[in-house]
N, CA, C and O of each residue as an XYZ file, in Angstrom:
408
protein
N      92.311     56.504    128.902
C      91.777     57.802    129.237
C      92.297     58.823    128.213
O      93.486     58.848    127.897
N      91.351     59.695    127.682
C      92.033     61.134    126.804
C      92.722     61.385    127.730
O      92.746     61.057    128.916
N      93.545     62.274    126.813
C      94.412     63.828    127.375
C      93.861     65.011    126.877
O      94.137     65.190    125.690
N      93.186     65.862    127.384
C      93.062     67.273    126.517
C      94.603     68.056    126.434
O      95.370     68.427    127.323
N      94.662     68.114    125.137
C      95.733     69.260    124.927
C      95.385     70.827    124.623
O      94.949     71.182    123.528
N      95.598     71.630    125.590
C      95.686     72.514    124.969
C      96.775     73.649    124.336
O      97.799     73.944    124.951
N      96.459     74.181    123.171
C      97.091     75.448    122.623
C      97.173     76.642    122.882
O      96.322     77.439    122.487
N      98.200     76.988    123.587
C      98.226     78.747    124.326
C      98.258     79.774    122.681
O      98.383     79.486    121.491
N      98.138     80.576    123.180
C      97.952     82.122    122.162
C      99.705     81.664    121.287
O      99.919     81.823    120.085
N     100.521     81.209    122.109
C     102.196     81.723    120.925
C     102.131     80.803    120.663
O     102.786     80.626    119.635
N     101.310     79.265    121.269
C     101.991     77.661    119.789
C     101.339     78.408    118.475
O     101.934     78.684    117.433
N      99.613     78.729    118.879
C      98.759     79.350    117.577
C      99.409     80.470    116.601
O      99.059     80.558    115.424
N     100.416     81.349    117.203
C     101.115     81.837    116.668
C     101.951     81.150    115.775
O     101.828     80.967    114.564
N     102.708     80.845    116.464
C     103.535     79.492    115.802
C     103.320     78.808    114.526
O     103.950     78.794    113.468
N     102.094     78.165    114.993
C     101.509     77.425    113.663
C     100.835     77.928    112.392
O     100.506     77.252    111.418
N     100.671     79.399    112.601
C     100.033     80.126    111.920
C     101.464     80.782    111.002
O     101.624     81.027    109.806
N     102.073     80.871    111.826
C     103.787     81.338    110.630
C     104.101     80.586    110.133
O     104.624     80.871    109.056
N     104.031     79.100    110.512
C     104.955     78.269    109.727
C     103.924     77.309    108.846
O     104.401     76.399    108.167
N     102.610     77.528    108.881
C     101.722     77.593    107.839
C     101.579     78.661    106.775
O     100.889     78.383    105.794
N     102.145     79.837    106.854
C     102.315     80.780    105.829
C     104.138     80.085    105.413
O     104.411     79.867    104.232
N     105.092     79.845    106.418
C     106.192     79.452    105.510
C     106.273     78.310    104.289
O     106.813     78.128    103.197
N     105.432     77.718    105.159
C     105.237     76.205    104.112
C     104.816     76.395    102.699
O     105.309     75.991    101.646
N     103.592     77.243    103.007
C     102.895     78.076    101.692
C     103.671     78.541    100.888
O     103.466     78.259     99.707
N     104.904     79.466    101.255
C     105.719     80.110    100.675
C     106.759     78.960     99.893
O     107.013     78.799     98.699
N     107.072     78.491    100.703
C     108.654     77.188    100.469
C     107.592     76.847     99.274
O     108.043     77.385     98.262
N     106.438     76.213     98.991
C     106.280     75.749     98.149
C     106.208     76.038     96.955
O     106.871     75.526     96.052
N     104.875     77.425     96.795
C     104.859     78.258     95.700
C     106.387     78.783     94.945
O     106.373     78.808     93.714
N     107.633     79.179     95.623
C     108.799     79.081     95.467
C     109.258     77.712     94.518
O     110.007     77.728     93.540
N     108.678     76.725     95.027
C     109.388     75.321     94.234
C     108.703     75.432     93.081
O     109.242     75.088     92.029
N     107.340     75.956     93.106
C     106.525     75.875     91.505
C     107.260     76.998     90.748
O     107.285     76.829     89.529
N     107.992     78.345     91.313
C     108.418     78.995     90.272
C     109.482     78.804     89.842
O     109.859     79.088     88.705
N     110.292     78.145     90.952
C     111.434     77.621     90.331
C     110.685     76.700     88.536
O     110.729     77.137     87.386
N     110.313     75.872     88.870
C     110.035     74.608     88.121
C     108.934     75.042     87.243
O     108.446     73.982     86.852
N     108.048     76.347     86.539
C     107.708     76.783     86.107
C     107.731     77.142     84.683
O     108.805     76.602     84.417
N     107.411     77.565     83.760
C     107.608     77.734     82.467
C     107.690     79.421     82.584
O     107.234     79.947     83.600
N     108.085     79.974     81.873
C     107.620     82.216     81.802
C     106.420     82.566     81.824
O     106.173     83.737     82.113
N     105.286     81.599     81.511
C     104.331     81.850     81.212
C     103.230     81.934     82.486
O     102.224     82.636     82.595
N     103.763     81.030     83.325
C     102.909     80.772     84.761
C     103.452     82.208     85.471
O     102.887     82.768     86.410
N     104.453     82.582     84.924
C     104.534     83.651     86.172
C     104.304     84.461     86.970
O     104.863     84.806     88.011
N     103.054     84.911     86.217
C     102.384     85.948     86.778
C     101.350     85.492     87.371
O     100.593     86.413     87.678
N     101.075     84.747     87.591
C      99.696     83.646     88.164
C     100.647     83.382     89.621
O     100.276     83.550     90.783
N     101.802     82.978     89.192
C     102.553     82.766     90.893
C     103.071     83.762     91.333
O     103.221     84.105     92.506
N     103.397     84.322     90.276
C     103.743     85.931     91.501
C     102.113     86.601     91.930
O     102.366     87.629     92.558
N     101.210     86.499     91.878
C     100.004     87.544     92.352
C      99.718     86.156     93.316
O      99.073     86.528     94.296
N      99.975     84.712     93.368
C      99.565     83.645     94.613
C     100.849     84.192     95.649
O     100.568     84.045     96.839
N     101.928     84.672     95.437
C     102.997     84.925     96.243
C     102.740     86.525     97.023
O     102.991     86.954     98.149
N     102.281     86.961     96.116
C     102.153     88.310     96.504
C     100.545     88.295     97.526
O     100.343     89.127     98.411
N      99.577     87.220     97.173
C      98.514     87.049     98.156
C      99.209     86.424     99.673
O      99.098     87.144    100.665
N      99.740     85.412     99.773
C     100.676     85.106    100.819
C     101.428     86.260    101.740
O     101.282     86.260    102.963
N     102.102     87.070    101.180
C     102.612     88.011    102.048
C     101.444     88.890    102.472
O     101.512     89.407    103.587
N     100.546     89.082    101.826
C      99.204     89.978    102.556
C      98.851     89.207    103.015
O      99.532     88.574    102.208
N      98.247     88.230    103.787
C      97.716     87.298    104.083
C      98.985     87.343    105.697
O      98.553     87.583    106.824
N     100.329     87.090    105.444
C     101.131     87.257    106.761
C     101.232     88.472    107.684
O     101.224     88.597    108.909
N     101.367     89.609    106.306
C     101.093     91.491    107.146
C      99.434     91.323    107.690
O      99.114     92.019    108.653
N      98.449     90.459    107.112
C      97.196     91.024    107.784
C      97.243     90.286    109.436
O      96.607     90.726    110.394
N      98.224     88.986    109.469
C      97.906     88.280    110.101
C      99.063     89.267    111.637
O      98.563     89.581    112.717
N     100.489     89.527    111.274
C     101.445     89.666    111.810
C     101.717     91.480    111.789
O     102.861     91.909    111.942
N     100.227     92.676    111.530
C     101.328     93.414    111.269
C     101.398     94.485    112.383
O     101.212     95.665    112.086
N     101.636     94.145    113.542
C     101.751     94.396    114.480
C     103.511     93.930    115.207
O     104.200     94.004    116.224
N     103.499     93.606    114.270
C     105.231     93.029    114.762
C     106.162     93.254    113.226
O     107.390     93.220    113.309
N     105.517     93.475    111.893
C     106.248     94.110    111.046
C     105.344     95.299    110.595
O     104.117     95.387    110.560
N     106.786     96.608    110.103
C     106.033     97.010    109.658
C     105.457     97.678    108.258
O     105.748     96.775    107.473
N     104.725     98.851    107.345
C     104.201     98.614    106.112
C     105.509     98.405    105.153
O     105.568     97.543    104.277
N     106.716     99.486    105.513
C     107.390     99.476    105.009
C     108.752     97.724    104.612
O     109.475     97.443    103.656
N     108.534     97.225    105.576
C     109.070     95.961    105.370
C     108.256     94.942    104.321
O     108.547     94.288    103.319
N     107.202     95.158    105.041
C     105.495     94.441    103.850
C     105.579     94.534    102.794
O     105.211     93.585    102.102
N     106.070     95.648    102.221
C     106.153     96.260    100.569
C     107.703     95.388     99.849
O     107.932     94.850     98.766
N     108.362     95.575    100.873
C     109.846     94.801    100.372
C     109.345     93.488    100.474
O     108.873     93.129     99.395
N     109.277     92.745    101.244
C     108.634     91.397    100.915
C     108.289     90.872     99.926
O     108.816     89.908     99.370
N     106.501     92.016     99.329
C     105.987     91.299     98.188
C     107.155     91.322     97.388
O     106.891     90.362     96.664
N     108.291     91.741     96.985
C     108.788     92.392     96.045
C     110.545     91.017     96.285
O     111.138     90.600     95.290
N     110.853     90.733     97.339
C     111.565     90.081     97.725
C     111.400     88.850     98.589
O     111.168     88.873     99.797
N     111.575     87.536     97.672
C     111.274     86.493     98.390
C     112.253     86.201     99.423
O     112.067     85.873    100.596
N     113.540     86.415     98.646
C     114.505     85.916    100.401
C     114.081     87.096    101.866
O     114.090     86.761    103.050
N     113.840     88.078    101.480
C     113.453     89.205    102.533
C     112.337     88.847    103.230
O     112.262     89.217    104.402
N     111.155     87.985    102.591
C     110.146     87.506    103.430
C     110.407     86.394    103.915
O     109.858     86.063    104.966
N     111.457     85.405    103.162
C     111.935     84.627    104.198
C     112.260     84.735    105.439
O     111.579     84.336    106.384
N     113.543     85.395    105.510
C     113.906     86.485    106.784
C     113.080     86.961    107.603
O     113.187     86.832    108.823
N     112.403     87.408    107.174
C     110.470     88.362    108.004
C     110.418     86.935    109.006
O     110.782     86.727    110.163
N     110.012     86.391    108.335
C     108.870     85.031    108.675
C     109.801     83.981    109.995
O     109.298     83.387    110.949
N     111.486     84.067    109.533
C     111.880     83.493    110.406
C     112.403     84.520    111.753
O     112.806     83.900    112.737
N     112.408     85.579    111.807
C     112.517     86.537    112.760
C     111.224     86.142    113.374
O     111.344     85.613    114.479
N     110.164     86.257    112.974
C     109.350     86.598    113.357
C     108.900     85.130    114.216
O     108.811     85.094    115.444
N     108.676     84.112    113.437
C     109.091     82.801    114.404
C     109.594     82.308    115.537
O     109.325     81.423    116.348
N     110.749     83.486    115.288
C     111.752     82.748    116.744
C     111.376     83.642    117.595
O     111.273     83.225    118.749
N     111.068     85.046    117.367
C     110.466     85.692    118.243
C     109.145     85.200    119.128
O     109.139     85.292    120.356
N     108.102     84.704    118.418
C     107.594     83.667    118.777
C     107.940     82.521    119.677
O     107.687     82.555    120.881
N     108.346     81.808    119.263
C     108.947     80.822    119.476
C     109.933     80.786    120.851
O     109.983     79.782    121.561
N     110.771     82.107    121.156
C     110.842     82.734    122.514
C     109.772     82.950    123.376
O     109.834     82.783    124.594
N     109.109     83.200    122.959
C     107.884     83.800    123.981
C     107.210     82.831    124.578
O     107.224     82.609    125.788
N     106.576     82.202    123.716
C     106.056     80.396    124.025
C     107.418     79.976    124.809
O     106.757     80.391    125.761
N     108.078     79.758    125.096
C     109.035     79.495    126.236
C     109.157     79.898    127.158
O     109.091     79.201    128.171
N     109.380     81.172    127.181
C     109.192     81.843    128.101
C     107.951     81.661    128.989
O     107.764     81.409    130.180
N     107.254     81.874    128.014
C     105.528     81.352    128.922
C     105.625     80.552    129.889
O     105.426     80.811    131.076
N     106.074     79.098    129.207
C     105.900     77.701    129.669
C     107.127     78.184    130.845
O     106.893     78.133    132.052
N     107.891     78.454    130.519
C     109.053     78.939    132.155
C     108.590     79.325    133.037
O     108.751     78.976    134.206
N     107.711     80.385    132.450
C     106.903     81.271    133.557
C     106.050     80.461    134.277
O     106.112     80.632    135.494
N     105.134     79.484    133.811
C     104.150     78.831    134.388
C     104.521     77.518    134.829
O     103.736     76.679    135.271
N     105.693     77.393    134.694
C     105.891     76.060    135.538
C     106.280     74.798    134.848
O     106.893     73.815    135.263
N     105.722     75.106    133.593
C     105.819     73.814    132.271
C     107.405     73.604    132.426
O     108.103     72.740    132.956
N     107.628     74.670    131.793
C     109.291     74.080    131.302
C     110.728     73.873    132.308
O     111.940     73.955    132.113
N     109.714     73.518    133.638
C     111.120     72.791    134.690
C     110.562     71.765    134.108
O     110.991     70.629    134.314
């Protein structure tokens, strides 16, 4: 027999941050491992990523943090994992609330 699974509003949250982190962790490994010349090609893919998280999240950060971001990769690190666990609370909470998580 299937199981339907479903996805409440904070896993989708969820998966939607740590699909922009992944994005990030990676583009990060290409600049590490990069030549001078790519750089500006990965900084404007890095700098699309953080718009891409403020369009998605910016209701929980705000412009002024957005601007430090593009500009600071460990700072959007930080963003992204605040913003996660905040998440990531809530979806618990949920499931507490509704009975799931006895």
């Amino acid at each position: 027999m299937l199981r339907v699974v479903t996805v409440n509003e904070g896993e989708e949250k969820i998966e939607a941050v740590l699909d922009i982190k992944c994005s990030a962790l990676y583009l990060h490994e290409q600049i590490l491992g990069s030549h001078s010349g790519a750089y500006g090609e990965l900084e404007k893919q890095f700098e699309a990523i953080v718009d891409k998280f403020y369009q998605a999240n910016n209701e929980a950060i705000n412009e002024r943090q957005y601007k430090a971001a593009r500009n600071n990769y460990e700072y959007f690190m930080v963003l992204i994992d605040q913003l996660l666990n905040a998440h990531q609370e809530q979806a618990l909470k949920e499931k507490q609330e509704s009975g799931e998580g006895k």
